[in-house]
N, C-alpha and C positions, 0 to 999 in steps of 0.2 A: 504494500500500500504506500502510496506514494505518503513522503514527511510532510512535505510542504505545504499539501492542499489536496482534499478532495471531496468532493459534494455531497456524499453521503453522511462522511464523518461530521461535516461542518452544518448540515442538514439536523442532524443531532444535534450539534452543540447550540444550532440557534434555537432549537425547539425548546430544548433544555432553561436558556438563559430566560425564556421568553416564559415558562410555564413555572421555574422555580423561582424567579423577582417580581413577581406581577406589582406589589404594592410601589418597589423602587421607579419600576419603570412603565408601564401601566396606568399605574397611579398617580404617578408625576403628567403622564400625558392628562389622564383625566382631569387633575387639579389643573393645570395652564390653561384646558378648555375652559372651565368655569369660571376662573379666574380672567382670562379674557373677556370675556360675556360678561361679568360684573363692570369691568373696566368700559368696555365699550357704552354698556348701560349708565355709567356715571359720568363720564365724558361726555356721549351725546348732550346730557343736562347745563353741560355748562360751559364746551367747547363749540366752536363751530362743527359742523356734520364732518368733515374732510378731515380736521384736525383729531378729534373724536377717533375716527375708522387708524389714524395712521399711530396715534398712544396708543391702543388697543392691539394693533398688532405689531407695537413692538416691543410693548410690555410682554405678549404672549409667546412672540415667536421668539427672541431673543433671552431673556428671561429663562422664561421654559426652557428649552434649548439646553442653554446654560447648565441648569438646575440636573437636567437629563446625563448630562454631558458629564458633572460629578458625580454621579453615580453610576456612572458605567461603567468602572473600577474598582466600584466602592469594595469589591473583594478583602481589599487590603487594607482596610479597617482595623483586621485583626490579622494576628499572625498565622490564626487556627485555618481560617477562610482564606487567607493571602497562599496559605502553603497547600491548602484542597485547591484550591481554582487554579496554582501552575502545572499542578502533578496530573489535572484531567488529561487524556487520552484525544490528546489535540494541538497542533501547530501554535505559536504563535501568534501566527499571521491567521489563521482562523479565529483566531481569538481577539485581534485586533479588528477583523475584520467584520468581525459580528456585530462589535460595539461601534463602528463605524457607520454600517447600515443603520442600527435602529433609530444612533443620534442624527446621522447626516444624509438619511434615507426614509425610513419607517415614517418619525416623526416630523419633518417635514413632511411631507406627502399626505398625513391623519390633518393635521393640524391647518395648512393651506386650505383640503377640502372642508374641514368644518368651520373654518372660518368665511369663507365662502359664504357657506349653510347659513352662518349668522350673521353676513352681511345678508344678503339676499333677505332675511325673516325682518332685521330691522328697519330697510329700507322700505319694504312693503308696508311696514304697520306706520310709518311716517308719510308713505303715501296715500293711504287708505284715512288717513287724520287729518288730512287735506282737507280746504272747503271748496267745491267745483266752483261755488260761485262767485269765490277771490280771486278781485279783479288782479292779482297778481300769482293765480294757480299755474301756470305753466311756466313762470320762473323759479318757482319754489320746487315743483314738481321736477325742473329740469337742472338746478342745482345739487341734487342729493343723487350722486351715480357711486356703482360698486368700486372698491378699493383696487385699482388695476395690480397686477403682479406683476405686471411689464413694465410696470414707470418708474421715474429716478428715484422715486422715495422708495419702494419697495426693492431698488436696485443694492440702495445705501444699507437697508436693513438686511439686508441678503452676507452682506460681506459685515455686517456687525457679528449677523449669526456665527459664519464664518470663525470671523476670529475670537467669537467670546466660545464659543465651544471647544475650537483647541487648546485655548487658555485653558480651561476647564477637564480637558479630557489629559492633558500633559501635568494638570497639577495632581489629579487625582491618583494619578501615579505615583507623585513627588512626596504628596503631603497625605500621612493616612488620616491624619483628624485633623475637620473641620476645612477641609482641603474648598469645599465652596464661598467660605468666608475668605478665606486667604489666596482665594485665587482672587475672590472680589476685589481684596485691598489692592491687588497688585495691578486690575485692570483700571481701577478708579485713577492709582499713581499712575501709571500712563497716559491714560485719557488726560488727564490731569496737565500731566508733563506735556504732551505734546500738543496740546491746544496752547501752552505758554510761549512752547517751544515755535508755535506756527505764526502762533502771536505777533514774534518777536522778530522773524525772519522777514515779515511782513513787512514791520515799523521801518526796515533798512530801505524799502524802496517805495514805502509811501505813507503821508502822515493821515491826521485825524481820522484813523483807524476806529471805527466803530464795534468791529467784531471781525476774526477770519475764523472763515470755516475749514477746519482742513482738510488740505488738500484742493479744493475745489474754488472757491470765493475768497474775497477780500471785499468787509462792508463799508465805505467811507461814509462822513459827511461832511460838506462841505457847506455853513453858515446854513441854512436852512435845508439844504436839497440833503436827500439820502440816495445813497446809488450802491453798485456793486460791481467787481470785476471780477469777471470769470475766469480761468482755465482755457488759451483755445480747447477746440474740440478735439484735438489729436492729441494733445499733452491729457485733456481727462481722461481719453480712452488709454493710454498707457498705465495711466493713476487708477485705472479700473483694473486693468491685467496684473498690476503689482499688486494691489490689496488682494487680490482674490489668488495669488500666486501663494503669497506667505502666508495665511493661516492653511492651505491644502498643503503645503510643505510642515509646517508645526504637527498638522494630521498622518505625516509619514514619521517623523518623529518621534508621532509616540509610537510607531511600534519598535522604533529603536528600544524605547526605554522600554516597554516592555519584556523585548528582549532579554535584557539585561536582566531583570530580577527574576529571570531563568537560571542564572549561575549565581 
């Protein structure tokens, strides 16, 4: 039988991880759904419609994600479970591979479709709340559309997920307790660091700097006028293939470390 990889064996092991963690992982899907749907439900109340639908799912998808992503290792919490989960009758790279699907496969894929399900249900009950006879019903009616998964915003969220789940799936290895807090700290210190850092690089070539988004914007104002300067369009599409480059390489990564706490 081949060491490496084979569908049977790995067929097993995903059934296994999948029928004997339900609550870790399962569970965790099932909480981010609800947990989404409350968000979305409290936003609507007191965000605009758009702004509403794009907190929501990235509270859920990101977040969640996240959350998903520390516990797909959680094995090694203990030493009893850390030394049963290496000795099972299975690759590595089956094992990396498994916990790759369910974080950067399975649940995306659950989570997209039922969010979906839940835009789709609340923009109907906003339409149906409508009054036909508002002399401004077909603005309002045509203001409130579904949350596209093809646009920039759900682009940007894409590559948060990205790299907050390798953060997450490389710590979980790292750190056996509390490894989601402390992976937290360390993405906030970056985020952190590198909005100052983006800040700063900004201020060298241009003043009254109102906010830079990184990577992408620089917000000025100038005496009353507020503006922004972009990214041409070829330098963002590069800044898209890097961001989305380096967390799939952090995702090869971990199965280095994996590796590793084989010997």
């Amino acid at each position: 039988m081949n060491d490496f990889f084979s569908f049977r064996r790995f067929g097993y092991l995903f059934k296994k991880t999948l029928l004997e963690r339900p609550v870790p992982l399962m569970g965790l899907m099932g909480l981010t759904l609800l947990t989404t749907a409350l968000f979305y439900s409290v936003f609507k109340i007191f965000l605009p419609f758009e702004e509403a639908q794009t907190g929501a799912f990235i509270t859920g998808f990101v977040i969640g994600g996240s959350m998903l992503a520390s516990a797909a290792f959680n094995y090694f919490s203990t030493t009893a479970n850390g030394s049963s989960y290496l000795t099972l009758p299975a690759s590595s790279f089956e094992k990396w591979l498994c916990a790759i699907l369910i974080v950067g496969v399975l649940f995306p894929g659950i989570f997209l479709l039922l969010f979906r399900v839940l835009d789709l249900t609340i923009i109907h009950l906003y339409h149906s709340g409508l009054d036909p006879k508002d002399p401004f019903y077909r603005e309002k009616y045509q203001a409130v559309n579904l949350f596209p998964f093809d646009g920039f915003v759900a682009s940007q969220v894409y590559i948060m997920f990205l790299n907050s789940t390798a953060l997450m799936l490389i710590g979980s290895l790292y750190f056996n307790k509390n490894n989601f807090i402390k992976c937290a700290l360390i993405a906030c210190i970056l985020f952190i660091g590198g909005h100052f850092l983006n800040g700063g690089i900004a201020g060298l070539f241009f003043t009254s700097i109102d906010k830079a988004l990184p990577y992408y914007a620089v917000f000025i104002t100038v005496g009353k006028e507020y503006g922004k300067i972009m990214l041409p369009a070829y330098a963002s599409k590069t800044v898209d293939f890097l961001l989305y480059i380096f967390p799939l390489t952090l995702w090869g990564v971990t199965w280095l470390r994996l590796k590793e706490k084989e010997f």
